[in-house]
N, C-alpha and C positions, 0 to 999 in steps of 0.2 A: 504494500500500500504506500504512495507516495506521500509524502513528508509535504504538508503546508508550507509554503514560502512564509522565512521572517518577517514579519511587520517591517517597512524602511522604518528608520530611524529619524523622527521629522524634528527632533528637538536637540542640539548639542548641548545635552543639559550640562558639562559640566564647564563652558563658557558663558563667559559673562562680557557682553559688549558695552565699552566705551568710546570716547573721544578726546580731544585732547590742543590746547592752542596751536599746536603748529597743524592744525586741520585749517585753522581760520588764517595761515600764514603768518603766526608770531614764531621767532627765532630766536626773539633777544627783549630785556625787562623794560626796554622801551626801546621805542625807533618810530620815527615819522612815515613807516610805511604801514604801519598797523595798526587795527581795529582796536579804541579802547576796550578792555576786560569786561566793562560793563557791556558791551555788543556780543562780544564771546561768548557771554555765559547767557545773553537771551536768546540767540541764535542759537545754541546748542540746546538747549531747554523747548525750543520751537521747534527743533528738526525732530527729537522725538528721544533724545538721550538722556540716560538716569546718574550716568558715572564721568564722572572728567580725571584725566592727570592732569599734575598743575603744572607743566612749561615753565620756562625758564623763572627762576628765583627772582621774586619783584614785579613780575607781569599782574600775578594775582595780588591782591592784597596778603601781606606777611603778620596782620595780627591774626590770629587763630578764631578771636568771637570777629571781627568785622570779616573773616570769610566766611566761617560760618553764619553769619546774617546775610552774608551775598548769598550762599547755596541753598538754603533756606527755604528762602524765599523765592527761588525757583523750582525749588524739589530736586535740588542735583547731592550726589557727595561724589567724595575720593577715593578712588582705584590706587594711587602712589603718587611719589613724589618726584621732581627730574633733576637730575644735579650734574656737574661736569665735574671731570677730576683727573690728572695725569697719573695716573697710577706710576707710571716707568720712569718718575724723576722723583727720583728720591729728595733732592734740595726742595719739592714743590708740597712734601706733606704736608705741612703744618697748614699751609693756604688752604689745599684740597679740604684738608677735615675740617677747618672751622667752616667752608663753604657749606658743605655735608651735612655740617651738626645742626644748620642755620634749616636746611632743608626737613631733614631727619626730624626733629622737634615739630615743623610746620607738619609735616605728615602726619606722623604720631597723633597731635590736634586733632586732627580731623578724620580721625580715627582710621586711617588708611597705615597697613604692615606692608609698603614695598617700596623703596626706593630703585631709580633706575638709573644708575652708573653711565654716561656718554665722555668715551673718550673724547679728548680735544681731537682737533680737527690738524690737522699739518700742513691744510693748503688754509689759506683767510675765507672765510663765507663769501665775503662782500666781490675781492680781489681778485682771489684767485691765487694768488700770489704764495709761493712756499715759505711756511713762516719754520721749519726744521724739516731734518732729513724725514723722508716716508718709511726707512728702514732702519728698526730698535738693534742696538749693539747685543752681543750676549747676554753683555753685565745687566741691559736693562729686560730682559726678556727673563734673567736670571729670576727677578726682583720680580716681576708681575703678578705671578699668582701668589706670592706671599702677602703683597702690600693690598692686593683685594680682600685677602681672607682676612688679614690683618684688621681692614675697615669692616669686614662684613661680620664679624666676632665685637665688633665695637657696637655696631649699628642694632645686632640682635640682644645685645647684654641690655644696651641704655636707653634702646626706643621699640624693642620690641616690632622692631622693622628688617626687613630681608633686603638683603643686596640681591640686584641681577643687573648687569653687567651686559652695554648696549653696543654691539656692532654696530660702525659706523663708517659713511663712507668717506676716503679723503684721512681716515685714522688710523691708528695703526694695528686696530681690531676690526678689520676689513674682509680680508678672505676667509675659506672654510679654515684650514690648517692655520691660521690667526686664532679664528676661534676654537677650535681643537685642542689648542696647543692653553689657550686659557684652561679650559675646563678641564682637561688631564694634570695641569701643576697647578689644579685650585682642591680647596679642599666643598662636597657639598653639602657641608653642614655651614657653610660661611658663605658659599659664592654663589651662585648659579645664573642662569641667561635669562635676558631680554630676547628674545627672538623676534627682532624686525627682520619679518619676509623681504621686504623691499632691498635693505641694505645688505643683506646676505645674497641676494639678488646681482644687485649691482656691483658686488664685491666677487661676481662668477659663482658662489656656493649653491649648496642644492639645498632648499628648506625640507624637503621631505626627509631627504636622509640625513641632516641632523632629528629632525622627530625621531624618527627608529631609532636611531644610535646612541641618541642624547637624551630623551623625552622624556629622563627622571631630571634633568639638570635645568628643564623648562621653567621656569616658576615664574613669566610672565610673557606678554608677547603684545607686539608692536604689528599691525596688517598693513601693508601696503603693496602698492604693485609696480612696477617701473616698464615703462616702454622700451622694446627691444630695440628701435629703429635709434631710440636715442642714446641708450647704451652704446649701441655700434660706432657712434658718432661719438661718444666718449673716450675710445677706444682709438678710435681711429687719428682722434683731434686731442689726444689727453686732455681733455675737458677737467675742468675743475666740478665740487658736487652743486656748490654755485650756479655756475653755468647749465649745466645739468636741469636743475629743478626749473630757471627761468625757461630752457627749452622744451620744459612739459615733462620730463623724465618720469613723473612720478602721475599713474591715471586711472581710471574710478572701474573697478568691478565693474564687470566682469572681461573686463582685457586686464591686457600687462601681463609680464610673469612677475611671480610663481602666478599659477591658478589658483585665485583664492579658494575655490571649492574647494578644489585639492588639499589645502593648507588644514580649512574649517574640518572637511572630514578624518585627516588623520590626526589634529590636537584633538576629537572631540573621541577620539580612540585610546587617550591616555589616563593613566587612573592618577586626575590630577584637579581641580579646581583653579579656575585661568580665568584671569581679565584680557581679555581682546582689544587693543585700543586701536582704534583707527588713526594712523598719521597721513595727511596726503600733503606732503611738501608744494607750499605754495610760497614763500616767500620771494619776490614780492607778489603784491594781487592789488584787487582794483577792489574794493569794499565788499560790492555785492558778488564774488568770486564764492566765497566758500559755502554759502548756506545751500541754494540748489547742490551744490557735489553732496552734502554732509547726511543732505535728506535722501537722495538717489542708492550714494552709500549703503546708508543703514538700511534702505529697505532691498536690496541686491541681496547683502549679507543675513537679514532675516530671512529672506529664500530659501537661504541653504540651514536653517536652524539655528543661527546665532542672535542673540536677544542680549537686550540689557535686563534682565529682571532677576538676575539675583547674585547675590552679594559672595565669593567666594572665601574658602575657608583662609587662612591665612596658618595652617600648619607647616608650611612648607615656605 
């Protein structure tokens, strides 16, 4: 007697969708190219989202009850928090952590357990221009997963917050074996990934098979997509990530690789509780740029089972 076919599977119950300012095109805690905070958080609130990260330090308001009266009063909270930090220069701790702790403390607040680690950038946002070499010595590749575990044993002791730790493009946590090479000299009681599809993307990596291979080391993830035609163009032109984003690089489900299905159906295969954030690199933009993508977005990604409606666990 034949065997009834499985029910599909119509819900990725164990993600949880957000969004986040560099959807609306902020980059930096102020710039004459961006939407003030107060537009951000009504716009996001209007597209139809429950969860934000809070983008660069300063953008949001930094008192903990005046954001929380901003979120509030939209019906939004916090997924995590966003911080830069040079992990490979050892002369630059002290700076990194008290930026961190400035972050760490806001998160905590707002009752969000994840901070996300973005290495600096080697080329300038704005320029282009090479501000250090794109290739780390031994001695600092030596140091890297110490000085993460190092912070991420900090971060979980004093704020009861997770490190995850963001590839980035133009950084020097860029390709697959970049990342690799992280998480094999990390420890994952202290470190684990940010998994932005987009940047593991444009850094050549394959997002699926870090899932299979990595997908206890996931503890949070960044979706986006990057256009192939202009990656080629990146490649071709060594394009900066700057250049890049102004030339479209980065565009809405259900183009671009990775295939977000793809992406949605095998995190939604992990035995994990995941915030999902949508980033789609837009800086700069023209005001009314991000809300139509924000709302199109989310309901693409509701297609395939991912929703903002519920809050994950925060054990990991």
């Amino acid at each position: 007697m034949a065997m009834a076919p499985s029910p599909l599977r119509t819900v990725a119950g164990n993600l949880c969708l957000g969004s986040a300012p560099d959807s609306w095109g902020v980059w930096f805690p102020e710039d004459e190219h961006q939407v003030p905070y107060t537009r951000f958080l009504d716009e996001l609130a209007e597209a139809g989202y429950r969860w934000l990260e809070l983008g660069p330090y300063g953008y949001l308001p930094t008192d903990p009850q005046r954001l929380k009266e901003e979120l509030d009063a939209r019906g939004l909270q916090v997924s995590g928090g966003t911080a830069f930090g040079a992990l490979h220069r050892p002369e630059s701790w002290e700076e990194t952590l008290a930026h961190v702790r400035q972050v760490a403390a806001l998160t905590a607040a707002a009752g969000a357990h994840h901070l996300v680690l973005i290495p600096p950038m080697y080329r300038d946002e704005k320029t282009g221009a090479f501000t250090e070499s794109p290739e780390l010595t031994a001695a600092q590749w030596a140091g890297f997963g110490k000085a993460a575990d190092r912070l991420g044993a900090l971060l979980l002791d004093e704020y009861d917050v997770r490190l995850v730790v963001h590839p980035h493009a133009d950084s020097h946590l860029q390709t697959q074996p970049e990342i690799e090479r992280l998480l094999n000299e990390s420890d994952s009681r202290c470190t684990n990934l940010c998994l932005d599809t987009g940047h593991v993307a444009y850094g050549g990596g394959d997002n699926l098979d870090l899932i299979r291979r990595f997908g206890e080391r996931v503890g949070y993830v960044h979706i986006k997509q990057m256009d192939p035609d202009v990656l080629a163009q990146v490649a071709a032109e060594d394009l900066s990530f700057g250049e890049a984003v102004r030339r479209g690089v980065c565009v809405s489900p259900p183009a671009g690789v990775p295939a977000p299905a793809d992406v949605v159906a095998e995190l939604a295969g992990l035995d994990a509780e995941l915030f999902v954030i949508i980033e789609h690199d837009l800086y700069p933009c023209a005001p009314g740029v991000p809300l139509p993508i924000a709302v199109s977005t989310r309901e693409q990604l509701a297609g395939w089972g991912l929703a903002g409606t519920r809050r994950p666990n925060h054990d990991r």
